[in-house]
ZAMARGU-4260 file (C-alpha; in steps of 0.2 Angstrom, whole numbers, plus 5000, padded with zeros to 4 digits):
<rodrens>
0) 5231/5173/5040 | 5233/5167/5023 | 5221/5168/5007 | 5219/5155/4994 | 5221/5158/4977
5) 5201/5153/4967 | 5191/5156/4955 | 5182/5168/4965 | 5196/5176/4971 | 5204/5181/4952
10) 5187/5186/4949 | 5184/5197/4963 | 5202/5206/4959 | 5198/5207/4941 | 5179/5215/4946
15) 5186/5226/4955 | 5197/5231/4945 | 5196/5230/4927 | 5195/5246/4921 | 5210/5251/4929
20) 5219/5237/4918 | 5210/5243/4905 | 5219/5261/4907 | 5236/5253/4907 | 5232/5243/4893
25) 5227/5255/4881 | 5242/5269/4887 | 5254/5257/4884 | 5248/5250/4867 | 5245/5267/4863
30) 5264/5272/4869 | 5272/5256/4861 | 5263/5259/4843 | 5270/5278/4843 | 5286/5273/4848
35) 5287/5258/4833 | 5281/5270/4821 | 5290/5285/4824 | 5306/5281/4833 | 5310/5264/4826
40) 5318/5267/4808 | 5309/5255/4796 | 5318/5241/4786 | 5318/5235/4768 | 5322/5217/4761
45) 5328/5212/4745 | 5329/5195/4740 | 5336/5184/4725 | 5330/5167/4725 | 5345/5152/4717
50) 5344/5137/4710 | 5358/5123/4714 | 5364/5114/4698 | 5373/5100/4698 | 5379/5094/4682
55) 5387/5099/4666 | 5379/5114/4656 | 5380/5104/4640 | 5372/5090/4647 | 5357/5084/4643
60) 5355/5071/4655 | 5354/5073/4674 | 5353/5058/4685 | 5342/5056/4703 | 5357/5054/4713
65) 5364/5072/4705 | 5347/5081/4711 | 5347/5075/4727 | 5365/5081/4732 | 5358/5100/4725
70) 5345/5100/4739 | 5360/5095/4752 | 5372/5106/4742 | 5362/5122/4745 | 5368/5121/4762
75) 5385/5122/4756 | 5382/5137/4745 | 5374/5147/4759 | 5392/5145/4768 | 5402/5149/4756
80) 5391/5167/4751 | 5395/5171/4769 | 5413/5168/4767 | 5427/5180/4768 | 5430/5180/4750
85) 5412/5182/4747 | 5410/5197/4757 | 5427/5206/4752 | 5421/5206/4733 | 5402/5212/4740
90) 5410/5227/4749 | 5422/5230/4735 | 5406/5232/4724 | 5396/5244/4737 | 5411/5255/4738
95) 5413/5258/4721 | 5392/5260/4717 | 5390/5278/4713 | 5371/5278/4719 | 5376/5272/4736
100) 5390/5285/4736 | 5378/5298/4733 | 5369/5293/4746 | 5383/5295/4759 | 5386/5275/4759
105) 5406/5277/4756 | 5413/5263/4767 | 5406/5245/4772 | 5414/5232/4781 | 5413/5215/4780
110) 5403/5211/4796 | 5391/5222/4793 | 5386/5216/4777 | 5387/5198/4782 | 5375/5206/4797
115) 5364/5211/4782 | 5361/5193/4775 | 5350/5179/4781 | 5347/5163/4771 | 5333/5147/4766
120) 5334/5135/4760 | 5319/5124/4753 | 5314/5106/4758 | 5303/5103/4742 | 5316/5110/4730
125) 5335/5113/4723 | 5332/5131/4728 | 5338/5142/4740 | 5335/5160/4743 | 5346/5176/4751
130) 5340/5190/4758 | 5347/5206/4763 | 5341/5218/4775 | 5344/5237/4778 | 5333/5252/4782
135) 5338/5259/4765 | 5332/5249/4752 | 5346/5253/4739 | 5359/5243/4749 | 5349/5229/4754
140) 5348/5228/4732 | 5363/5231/4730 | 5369/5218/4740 | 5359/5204/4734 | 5365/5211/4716
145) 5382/5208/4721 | 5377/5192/4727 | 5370/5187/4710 | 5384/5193/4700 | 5397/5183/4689
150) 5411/5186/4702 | 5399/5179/4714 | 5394/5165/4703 | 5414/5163/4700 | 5418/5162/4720
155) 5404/5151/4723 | 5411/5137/4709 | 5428/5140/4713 | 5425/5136/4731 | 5414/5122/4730
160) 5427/5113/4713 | 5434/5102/4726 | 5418/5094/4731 | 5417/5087/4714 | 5426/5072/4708
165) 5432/5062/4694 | 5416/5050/4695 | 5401/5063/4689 | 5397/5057/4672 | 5385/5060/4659
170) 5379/5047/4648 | 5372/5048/4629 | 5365/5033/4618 | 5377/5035/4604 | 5370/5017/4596
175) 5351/5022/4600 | 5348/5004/4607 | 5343/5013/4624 | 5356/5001/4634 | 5370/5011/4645
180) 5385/5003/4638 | 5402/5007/4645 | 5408/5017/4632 | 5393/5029/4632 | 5397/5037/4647
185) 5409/5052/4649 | 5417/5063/4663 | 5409/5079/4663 | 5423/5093/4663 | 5425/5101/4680
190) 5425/5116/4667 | 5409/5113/4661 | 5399/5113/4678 | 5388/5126/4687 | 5383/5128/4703
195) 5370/5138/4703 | 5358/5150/4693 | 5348/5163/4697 | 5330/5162/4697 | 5324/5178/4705
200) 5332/5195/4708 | 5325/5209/4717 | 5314/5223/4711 | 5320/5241/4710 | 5304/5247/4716
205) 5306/5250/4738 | 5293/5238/4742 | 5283/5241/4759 | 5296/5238/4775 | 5299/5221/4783
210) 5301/5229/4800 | 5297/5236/4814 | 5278/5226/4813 | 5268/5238/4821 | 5253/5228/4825
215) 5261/5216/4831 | 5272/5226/4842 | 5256/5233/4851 | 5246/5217/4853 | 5260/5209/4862
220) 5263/5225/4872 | 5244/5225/4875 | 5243/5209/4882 | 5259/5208/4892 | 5254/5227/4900
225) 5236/5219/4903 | 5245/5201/4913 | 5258/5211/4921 | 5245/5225/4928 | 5232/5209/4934
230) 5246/5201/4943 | 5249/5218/4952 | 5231/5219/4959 | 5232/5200/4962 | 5246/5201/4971
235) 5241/5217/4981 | 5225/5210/4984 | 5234/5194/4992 | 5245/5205/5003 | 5231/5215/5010
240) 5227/5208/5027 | 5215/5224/5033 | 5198/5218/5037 | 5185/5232/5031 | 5169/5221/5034
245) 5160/5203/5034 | 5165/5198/5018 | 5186/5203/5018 | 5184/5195/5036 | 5179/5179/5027
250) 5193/5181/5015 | 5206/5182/5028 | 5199/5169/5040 | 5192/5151/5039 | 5179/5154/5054
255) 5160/5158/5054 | 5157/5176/5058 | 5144/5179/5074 | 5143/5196/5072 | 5153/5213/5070
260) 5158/5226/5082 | 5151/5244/5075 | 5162/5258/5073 | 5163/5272/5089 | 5162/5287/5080
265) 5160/5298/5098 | 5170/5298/5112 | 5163/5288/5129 | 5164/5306/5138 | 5154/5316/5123
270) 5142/5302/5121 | 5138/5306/5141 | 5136/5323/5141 | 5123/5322/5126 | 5115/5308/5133
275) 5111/5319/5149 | 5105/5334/5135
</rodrens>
């Protein structure tokens, strides 16, 4: 005997029993919202936002070709900020912050600041941003302070040198006659260019955490509790094969049903002897 899976059937299972899914629902979202809130330690971000540059600082000429390669460049940037060299001079700068020290914070290791740090880039802009997570707000600022310092600038530019060559130039009408003649253009000094500039560092004040999202945490644990404890009835419905009447006879068997044999509730002998009373 087998049962197919229909409409009525999920219908009957969840009749039957809704409000028991209902129970299990609201424990667990109830269980898994404590939980978030209480045992998961909240975390803070901090964020500085860059923009890529690249052409001389005394220039007052940029060219399309130069701010397309920024957008592409960026890309570059965010690998070299998650470098080794990048990382030491980040942890030599956490180490030696006396606000972090008097918080406890004496040591840091590279992997776990790099563990810190998560990156975007922009499609629409020469920008790029980096932020550092932690579940005490000073480091995460810290870091990105770091991030945004002149040693950091410094690493970033000395990294990224080789990229640029001998043919990025600048060009100024010396004659005013608006024509680019070859003796108005000049290299630009690898000494002159900047990779990046900062465009916005984060706030001393502890904003409101990133993490754990508490509603969201529950809703998902509501709906998977809710799917998992329907499949259960669903499943226990489909495995039970004990006929209790007409209608689970139906369920169980493709056949018309002629009648149904009544339950003996008495004994043959006992039913005798009162008959005789």
């Amino acid at each position: 005997m087998t049962k197919e899976i229909n409409i009525s059937l999920l219908f009957k299972v969840f009749k039957s029993a809704w409000w028991k899914i209902l129970i299990i629902t609201v424990a667990v979202a109830v269980a898994v919202a404590a939980f978030t809130a209480f045992a998961i330690d909240p975390k803070y971000a901090a964020t500085t936002k860059f923009y890529v540059i690249n052409t001389s600082t005394t220039s007052e000429y940029t060219t399309t070709a130069l701010l397309s390669a920024a957008e592409y460049l960026a890309n570059d940037y965010i690998e070299i900020i998650n470098g080794d060299d990048m990382m030491e001079m980040v942890k030599g700068k956490l180490e030696s912050n006396q606000e972090l020290k008097d918080k406890g914070y004496t040591t840091f290791n590279k992997s776990e600041i790099r563990g810190m740090i998560t990156s975007a880039t922009s499609s629409e802009s020469s920008t790029f941003t980096i932020t550092a997570t932690h579940t005490d707000y000073a480091v995460a600022y810290y870091v990105c302070k770091a991030l945004e310092s002149t040693e950091a600038l410094e690493i970033i530019k000395n990294a990224a040198r080789p990229s640029y060559s001998s043919n990025i130039y600048q060009w100024r009408d010396l004659n005013g006659d608006g024509k680019k003649d070859a003796d108005e253009f000049s290299t630009i000094s690898e000494t002159d260019l900047e990779c990046v500039k900062v465009l916005r560092s984060p706030s001393q004040d502890v904003p409101a955490p990133v993490s754990p999202d508490v509603v969201n945490y529950t809703f998902i644990a509501a709906v998977a509790s809710a799917v998992i404890a329907y499949a259960i009835f669903l499943v226990k419905k489909l495995a039970d094969t004990v006929i209790r009447g007409e209608e689970s006879a139906k369920d169980l068997v493709d056949e018309t049903v002629i009648g149904d044999i009544p339950t003996w509730t008495k004994s043959a002998t006992t039913a005798k002897e009162e008959d005789k009373k």
